[in-house]
C-alpha positions as CSV (number, residue, x, y, z in Angstrom):
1,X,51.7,-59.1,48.9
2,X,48.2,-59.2,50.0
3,X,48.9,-56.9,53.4
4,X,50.2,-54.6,50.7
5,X,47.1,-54.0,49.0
6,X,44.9,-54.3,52.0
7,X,46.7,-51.2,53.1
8,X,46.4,-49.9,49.6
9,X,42.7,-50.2,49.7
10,X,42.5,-48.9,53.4
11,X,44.1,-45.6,52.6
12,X,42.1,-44.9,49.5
13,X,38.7,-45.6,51.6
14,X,39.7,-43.4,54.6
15,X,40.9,-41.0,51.6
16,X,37.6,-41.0,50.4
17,X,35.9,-41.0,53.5
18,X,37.8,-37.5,54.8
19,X,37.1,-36.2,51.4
20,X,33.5,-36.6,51.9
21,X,33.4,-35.2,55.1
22,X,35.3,-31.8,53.8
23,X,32.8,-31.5,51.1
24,X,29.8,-32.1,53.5
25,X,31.6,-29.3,55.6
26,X,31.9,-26.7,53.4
27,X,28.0,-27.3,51.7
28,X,27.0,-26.9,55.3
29,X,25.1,-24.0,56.2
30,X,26.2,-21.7,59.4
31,X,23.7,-20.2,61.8
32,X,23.6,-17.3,63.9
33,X,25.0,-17.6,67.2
34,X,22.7,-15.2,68.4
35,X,19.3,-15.7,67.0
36,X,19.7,-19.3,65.2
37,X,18.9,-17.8,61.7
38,X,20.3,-19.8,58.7
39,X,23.1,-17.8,56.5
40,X,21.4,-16.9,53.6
41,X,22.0,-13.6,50.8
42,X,19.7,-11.6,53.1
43,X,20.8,-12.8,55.8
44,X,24.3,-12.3,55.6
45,X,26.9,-12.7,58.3
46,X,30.2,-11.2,60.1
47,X,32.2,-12.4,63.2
48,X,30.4,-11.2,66.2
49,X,32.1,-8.2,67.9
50,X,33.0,-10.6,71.5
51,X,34.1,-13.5,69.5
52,X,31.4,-16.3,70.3
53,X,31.0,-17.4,66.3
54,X,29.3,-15.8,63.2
55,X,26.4,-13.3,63.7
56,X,24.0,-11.5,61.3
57,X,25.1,-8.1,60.1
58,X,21.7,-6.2,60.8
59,X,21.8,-6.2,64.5
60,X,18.6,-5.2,65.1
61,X,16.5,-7.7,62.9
62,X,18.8,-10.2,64.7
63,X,17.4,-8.8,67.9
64,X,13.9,-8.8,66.6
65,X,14.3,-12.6,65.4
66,X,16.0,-13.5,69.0
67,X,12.9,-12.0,70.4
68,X,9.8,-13.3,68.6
69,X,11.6,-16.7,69.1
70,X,11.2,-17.3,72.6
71,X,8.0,-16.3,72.7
């Protein structure tokens, strides 16, 4: 009886656990692959034209970011 409810209680903890991780996932805040800028309303994003991950719509402030940052 008591292996019963041990792997009652397991389940609902690892239940809980993957729950917690899908909600940290989603609240998680992307970044361009490009220039490193946070996803924001004025920063919005797209899927970059090769592929690589999500980029920022206005290519050229992306550029201009990209560039004052390695300076």
């Amino acid at each position: 009886m008591s292996n019963e409810v041990d792997a009652k209680t397991a389940r609902e903890r690892a239940k809980a656990i993957a729950e917690q991780r899908r909600a940290e996932r989603r609240n998680r805040k992307r970044k361009c692959v490009v220039c490193g800028v946070e996803e924001s309303d004025k920063t919005p994003f797209h899927a970059h034209p090769e592929g690589i991950g999500p980029a920022c719509k206005d290519e050229v402030a992306c550029l201009s970011r990209k560039a004052a940052g390695g300076r």
